[in-house]
Residue frames relative to the residue before (quaternion, step in Angstrom):
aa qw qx qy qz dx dy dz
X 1.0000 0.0000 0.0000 0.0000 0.00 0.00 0.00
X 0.5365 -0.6770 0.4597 0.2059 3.38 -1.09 0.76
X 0.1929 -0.8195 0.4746 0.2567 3.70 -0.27 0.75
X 0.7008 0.5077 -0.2598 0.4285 3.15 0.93 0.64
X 0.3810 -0.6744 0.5408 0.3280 4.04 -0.36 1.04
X 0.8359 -0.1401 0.1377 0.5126 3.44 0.50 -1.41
X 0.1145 -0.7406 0.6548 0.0981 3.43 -1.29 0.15
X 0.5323 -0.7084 0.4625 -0.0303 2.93 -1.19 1.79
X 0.3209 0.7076 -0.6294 0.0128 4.33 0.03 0.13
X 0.9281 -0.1807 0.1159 0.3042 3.19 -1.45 1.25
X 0.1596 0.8507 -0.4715 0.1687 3.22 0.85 1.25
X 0.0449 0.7831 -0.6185 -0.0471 3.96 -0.79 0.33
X 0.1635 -0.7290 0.6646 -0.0087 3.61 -0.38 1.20
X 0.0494 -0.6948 0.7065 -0.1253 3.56 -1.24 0.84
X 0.2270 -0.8039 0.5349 -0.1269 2.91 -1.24 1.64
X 0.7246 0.0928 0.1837 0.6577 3.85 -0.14 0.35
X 0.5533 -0.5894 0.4594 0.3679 4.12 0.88 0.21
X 0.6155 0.3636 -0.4341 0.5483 3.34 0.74 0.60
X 0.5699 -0.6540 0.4669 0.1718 3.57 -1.36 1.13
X 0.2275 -0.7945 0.5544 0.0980 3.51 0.03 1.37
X 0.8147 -0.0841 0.1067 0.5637 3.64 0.63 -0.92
X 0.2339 -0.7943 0.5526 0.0955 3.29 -1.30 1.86
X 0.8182 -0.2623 0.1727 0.4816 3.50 -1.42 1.27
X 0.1485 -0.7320 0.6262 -0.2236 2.95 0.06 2.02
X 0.1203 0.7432 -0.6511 0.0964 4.05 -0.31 1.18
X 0.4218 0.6729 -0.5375 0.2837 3.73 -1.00 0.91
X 0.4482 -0.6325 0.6172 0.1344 3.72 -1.69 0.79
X 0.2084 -0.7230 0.6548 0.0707 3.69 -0.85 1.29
X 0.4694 -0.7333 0.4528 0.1921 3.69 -0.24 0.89
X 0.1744 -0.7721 0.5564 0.2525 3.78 -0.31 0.59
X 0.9097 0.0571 -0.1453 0.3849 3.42 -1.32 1.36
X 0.5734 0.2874 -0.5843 0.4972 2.95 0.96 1.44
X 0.3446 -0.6158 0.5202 0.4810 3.90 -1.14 -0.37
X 0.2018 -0.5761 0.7846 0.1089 2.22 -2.37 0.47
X 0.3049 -0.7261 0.6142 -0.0507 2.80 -1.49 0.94
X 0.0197 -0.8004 0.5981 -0.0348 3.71 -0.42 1.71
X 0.3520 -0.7154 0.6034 -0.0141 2.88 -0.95 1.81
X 0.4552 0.7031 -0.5324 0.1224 3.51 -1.41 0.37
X 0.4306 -0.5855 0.4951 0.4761 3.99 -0.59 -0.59
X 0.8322 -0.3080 0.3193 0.3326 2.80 -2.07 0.12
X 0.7556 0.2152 -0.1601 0.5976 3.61 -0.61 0.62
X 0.5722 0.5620 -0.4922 0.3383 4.13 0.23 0.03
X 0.6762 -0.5601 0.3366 0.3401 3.79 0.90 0.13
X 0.5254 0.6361 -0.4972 0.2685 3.39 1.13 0.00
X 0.6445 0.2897 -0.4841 0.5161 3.94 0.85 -0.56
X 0.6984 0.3969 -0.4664 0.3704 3.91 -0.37 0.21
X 0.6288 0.3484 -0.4401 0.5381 3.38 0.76 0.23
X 0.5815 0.5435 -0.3735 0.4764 3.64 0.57 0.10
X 0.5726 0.6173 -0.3090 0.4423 3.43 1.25 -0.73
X 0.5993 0.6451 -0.2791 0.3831 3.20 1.20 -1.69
X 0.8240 0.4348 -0.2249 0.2853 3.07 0.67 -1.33
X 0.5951 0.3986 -0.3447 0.6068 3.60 1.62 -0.13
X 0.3199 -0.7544 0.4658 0.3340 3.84 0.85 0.26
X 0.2559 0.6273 -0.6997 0.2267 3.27 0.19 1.25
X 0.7903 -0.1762 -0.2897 0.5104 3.57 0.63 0.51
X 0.4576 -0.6631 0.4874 0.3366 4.02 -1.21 0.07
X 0.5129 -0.5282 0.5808 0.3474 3.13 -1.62 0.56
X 0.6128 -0.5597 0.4748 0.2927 3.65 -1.99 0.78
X 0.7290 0.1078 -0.0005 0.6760 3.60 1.52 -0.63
X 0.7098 0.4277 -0.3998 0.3916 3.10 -1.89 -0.30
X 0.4028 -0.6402 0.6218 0.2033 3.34 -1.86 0.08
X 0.0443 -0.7188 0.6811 0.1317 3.60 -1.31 0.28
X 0.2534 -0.7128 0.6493 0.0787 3.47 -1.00 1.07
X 0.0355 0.8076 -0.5777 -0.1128 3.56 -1.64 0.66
X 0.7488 0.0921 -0.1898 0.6284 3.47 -0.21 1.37
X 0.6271 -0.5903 0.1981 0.4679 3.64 1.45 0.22
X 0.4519 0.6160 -0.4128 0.4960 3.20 1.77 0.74
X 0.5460 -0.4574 0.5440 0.4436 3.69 -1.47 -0.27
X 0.4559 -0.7279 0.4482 0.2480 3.28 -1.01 0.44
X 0.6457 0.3368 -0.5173 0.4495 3.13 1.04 -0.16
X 0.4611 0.6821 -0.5234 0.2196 3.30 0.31 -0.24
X 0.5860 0.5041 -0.3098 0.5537 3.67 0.78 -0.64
X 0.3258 -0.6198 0.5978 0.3903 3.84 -0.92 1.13
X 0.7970 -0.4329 0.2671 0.3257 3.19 -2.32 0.67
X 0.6997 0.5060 -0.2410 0.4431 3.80 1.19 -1.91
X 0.6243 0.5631 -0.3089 0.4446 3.60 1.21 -0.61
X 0.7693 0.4850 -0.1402 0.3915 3.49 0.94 -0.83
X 0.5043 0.4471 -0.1509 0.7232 3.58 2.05 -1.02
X 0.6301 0.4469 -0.4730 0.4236 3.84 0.81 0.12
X 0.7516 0.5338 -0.1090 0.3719 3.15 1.09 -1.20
X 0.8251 -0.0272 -0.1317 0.5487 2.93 1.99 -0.50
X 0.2518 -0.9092 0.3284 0.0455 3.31 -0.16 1.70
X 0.4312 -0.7524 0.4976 0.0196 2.87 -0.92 0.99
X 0.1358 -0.7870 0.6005 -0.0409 3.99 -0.68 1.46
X 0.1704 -0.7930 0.5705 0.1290 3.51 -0.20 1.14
X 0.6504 -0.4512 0.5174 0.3250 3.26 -1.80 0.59
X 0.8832 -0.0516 0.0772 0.4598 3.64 0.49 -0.77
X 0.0517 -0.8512 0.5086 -0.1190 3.01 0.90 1.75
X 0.3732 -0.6737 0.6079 0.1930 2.99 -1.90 0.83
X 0.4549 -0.7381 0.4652 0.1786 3.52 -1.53 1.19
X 0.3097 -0.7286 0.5309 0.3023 3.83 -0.50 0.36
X 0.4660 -0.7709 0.3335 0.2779 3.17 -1.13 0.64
X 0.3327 0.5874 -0.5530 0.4884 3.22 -1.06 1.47
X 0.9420 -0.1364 0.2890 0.1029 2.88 -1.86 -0.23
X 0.1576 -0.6924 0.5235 0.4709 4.30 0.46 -0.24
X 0.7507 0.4452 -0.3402 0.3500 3.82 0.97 -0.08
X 0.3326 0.5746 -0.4446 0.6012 3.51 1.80 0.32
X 0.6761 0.5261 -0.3551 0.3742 3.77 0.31 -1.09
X 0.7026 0.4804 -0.2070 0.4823 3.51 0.83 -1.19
X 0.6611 0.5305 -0.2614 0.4617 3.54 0.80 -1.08
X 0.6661 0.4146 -0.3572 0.5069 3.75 1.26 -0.86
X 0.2716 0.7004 -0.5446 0.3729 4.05 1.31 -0.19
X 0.8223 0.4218 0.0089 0.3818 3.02 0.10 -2.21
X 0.5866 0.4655 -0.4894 0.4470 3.92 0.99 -0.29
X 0.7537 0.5414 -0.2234 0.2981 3.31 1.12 -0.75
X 0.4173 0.6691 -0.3263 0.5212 3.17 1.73 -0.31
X 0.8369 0.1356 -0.0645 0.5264 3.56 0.28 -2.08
X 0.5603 -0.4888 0.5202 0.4201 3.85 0.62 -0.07
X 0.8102 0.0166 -0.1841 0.5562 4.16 0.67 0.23
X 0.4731 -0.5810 0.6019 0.2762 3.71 -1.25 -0.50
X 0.2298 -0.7577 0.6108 0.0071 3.68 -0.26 1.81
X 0.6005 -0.4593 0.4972 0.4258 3.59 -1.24 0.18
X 0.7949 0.4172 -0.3093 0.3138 3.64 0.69 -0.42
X 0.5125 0.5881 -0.3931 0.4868 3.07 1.58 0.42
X 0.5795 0.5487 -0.3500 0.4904 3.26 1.39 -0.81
X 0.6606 0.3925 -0.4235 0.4798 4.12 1.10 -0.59
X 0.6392 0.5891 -0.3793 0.3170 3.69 0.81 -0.31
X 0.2007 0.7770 -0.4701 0.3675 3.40 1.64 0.18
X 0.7220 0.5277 -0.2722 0.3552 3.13 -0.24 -1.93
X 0.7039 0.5766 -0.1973 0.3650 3.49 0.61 -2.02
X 0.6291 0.6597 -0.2034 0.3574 3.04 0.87 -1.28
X 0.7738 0.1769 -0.1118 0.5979 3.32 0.50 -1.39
X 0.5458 0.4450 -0.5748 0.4167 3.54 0.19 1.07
X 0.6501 0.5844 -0.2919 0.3882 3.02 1.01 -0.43
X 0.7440 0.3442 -0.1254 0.5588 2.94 1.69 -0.32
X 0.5567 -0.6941 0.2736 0.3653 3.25 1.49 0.83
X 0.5684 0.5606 -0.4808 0.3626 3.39 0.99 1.08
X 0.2324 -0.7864 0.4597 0.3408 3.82 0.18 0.36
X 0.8076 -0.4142 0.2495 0.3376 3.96 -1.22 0.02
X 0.5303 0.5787 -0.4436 0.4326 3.67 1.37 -0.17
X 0.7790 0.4649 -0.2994 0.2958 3.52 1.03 -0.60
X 0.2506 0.8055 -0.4223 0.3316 3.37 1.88 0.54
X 0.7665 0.2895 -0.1244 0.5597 3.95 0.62 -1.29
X 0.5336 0.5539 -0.5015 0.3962 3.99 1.10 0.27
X 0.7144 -0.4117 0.4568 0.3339 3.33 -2.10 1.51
X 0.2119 -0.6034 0.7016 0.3143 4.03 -0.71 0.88
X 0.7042 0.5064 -0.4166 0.2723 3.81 0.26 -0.89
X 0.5565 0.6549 -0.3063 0.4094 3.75 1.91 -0.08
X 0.4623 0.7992 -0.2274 0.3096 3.27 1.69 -0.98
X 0.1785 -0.7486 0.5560 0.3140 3.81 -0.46 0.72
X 0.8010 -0.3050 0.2290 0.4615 3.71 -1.86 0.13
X 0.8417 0.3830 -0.2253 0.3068 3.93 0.79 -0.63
X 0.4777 0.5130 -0.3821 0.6022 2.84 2.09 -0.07
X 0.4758 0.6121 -0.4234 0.4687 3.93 0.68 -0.11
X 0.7691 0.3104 -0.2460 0.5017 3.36 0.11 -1.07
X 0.5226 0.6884 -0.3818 0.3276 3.54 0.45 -0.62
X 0.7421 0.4053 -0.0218 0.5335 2.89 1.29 -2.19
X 0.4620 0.5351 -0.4460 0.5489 3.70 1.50 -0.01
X 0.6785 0.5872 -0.2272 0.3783 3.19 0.63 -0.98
X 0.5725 0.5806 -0.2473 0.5235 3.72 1.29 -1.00
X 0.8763 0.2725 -0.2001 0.3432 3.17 0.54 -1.24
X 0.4434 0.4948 -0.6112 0.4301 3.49 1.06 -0.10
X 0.5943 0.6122 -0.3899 0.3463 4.18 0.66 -0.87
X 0.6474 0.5734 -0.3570 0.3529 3.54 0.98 -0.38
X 0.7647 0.3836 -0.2439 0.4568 3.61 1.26 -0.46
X 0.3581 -0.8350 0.3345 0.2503 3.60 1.89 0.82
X 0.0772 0.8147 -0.5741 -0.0264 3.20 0.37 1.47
X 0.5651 -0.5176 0.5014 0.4016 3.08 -1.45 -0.16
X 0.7945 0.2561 -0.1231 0.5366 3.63 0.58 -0.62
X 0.0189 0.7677 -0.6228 -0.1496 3.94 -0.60 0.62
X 0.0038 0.7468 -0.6540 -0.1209 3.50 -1.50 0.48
X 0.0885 -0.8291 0.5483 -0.0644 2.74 -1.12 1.26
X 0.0479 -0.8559 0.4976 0.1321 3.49 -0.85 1.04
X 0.7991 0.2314 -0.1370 0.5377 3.52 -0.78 1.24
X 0.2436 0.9033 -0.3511 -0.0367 3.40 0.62 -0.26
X 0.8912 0.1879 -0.0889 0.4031 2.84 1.96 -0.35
X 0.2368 0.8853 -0.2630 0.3015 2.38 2.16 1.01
X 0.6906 0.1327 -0.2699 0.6577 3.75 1.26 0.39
X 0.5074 0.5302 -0.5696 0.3701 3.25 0.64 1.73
X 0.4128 -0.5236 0.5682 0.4823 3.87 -0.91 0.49
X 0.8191 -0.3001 0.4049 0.2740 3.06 -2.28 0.48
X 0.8088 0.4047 -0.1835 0.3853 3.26 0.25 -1.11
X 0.4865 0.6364 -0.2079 0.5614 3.76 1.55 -0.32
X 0.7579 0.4767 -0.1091 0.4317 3.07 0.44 -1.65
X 0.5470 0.6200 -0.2575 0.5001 3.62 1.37 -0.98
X 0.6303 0.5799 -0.2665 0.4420 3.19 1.14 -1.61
X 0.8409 0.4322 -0.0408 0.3233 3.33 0.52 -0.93
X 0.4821 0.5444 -0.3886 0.5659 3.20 1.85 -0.13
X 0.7760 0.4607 -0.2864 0.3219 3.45 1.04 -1.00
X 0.3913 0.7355 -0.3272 0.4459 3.20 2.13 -0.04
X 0.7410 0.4753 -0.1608 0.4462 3.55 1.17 -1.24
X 0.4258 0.6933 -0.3671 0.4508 3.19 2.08 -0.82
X 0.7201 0.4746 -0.2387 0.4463 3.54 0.85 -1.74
X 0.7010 0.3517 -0.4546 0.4223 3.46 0.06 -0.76
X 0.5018 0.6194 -0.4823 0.3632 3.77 0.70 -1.16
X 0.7994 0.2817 -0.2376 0.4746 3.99 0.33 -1.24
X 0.5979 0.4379 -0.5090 0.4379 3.90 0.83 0.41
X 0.6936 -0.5378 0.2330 0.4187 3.71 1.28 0.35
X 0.4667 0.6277 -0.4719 0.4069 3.52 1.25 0.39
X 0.5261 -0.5305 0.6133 0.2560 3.56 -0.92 1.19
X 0.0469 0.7326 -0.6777 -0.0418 3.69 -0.92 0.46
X 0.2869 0.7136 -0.6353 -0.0693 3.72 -0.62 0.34
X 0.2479 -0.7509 0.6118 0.0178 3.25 -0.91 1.40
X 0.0946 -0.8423 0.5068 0.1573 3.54 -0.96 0.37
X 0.2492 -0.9015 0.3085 -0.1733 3.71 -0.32 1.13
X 0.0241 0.8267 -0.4908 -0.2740 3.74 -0.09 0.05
X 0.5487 0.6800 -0.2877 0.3922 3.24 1.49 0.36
X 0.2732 -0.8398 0.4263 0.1958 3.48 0.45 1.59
X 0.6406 0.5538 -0.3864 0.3655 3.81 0.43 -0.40
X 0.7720 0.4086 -0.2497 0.4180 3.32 1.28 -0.40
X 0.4183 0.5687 -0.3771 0.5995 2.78 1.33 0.83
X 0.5956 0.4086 -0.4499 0.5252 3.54 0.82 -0.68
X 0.7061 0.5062 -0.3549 0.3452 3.57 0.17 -0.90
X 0.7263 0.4426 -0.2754 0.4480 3.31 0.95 -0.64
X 0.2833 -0.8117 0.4757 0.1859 3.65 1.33 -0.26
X 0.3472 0.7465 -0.4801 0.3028 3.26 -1.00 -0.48
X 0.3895 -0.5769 0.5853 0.4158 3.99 -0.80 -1.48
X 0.3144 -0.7586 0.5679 0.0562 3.21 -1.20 1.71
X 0.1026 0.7735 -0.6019 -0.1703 3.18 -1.03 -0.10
X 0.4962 -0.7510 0.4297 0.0711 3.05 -1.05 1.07
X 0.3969 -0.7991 0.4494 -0.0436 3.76 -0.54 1.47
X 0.0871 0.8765 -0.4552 0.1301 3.77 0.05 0.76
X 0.8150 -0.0656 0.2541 0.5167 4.24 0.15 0.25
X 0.7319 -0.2625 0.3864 0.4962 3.58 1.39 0.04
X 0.6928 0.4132 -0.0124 0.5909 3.78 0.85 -1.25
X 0.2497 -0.6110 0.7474 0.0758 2.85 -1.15 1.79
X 0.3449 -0.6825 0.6428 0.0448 3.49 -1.32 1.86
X 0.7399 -0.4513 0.0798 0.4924 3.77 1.05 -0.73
X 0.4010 -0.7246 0.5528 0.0921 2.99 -1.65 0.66
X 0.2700 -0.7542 0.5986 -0.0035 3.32 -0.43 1.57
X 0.2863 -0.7173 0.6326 -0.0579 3.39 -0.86 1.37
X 0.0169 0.8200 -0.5455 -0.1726 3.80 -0.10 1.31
X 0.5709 -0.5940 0.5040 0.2594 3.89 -1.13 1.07
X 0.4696 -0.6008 0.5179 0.3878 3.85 -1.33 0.07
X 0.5273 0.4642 -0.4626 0.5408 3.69 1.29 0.27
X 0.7608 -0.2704 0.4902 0.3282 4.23 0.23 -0.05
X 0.7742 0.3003 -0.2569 0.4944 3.44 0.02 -1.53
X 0.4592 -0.6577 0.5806 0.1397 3.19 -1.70 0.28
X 0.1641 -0.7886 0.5858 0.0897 3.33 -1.28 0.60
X 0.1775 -0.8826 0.4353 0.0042 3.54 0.62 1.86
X 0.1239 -0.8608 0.4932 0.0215 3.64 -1.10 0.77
X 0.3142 -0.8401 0.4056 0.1757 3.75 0.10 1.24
X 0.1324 0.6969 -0.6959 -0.1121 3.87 -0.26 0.21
């Protein structure tokens, strides 16, 4: 097994002609989280993109599991790693049509055992079972993500990304859900979550890495003692 999800060499992504991210070199541990800290605009949702190739860098190489990434077809690669938008959009139907359409896309159909993985899902995502037969199109901004958040869970990736996850949740929600990612993170799901909220990152542990103008400034590497081993670029 690779000890690595991904590995970063001297990427530069450019957007609109303007340089979204500069020679971006670094290793994403497999099956622990990380957590990419920074403000608005510092590159954390476009580098997060990279990594589900919803878009490509202008240079450099990204590797997944020690492969090229493009090499892996697109449905094979967005199965394997899923992807929780900040401000996902709900198909119409059902919050259990939504999940179920997770999973057509994964296997090409819907198995009875996707239809029991419902349930799982949205616990897993801090939604209990009343919200299976509710209008997705009824859903406020934190029950969305939540339910974004279910379905990427339905096709058991190996790697989640997630951006914002709890930016249109109260405090007390949001908690709920860092500690949700905490669990999967220690049942072996890669979690990288991106955030401008440093505390949720502490809580989520793992290795941070810190966003700045485009420019990863540093990447703190947490040890199996706690302490940290911090790198400046």
């Amino acid at each position: 097994m690779n000890d690595y999800a991904f590995e970063l060499r001297d990427v530069v992504h450019e957007r609109q002609k303007r340089m979204v991210l500069h020679h971006i070199t670094l290793k994403l541990r497999a099956g622990r989280p990380t957590c990419l800290i920074g403000s608005s605009g510092s590159g954390k949702t476009s580098f997060l993109r990279l990594l589900n190739r919803l878009e490509s860098p202008v240079s450099g190489e990204i590797l997944f599991k020690g492969q090229p990434i493009e090499q892996y077809p697109v449905r094979q690669l967005r199965t394997r790693v899923g992807f929780a938008f900040q401000a996902p959009a709900m198909f119409e139907g059902t919050v259990t049509d939504n999940l179920l359409m997770a999973a057509r896309f994964a296997n090409g159909k819907i198995t009875q055992s996707d239809r029991d993985r419902v349930s799982e899902a949205l616990a897993l995502a801090d939604l209990n079972d009343s919200y299976a037969d509710r209008d997705a199109d009824q859903l406020s901004g934190g029950e969305r993500q939540r339910v974004a958040l279910a379905r990427t869970l339905m096709s058991k990736p190996e790697v989640l990304l997630l951006d914002e996850p709890t930016s249109a949740l109260d405090p007390k929600s949001g908690a709920r859900l860092v500690d949700a990612l905490k669990k999967l993170a220690h049942a072996g799901v890669t979690v990288i979550m991106a955030t401008h909220r440093l505390e949720e990152g502490e809580v989520l542990g793992g290795d941070t890495i810190v966003f700045e103008a485009g420019r990863v400034v540093e990447h703190r590497e947490a040890r199996p003692d706690a302490t940290s081993e911090v790198t400046h670029v």
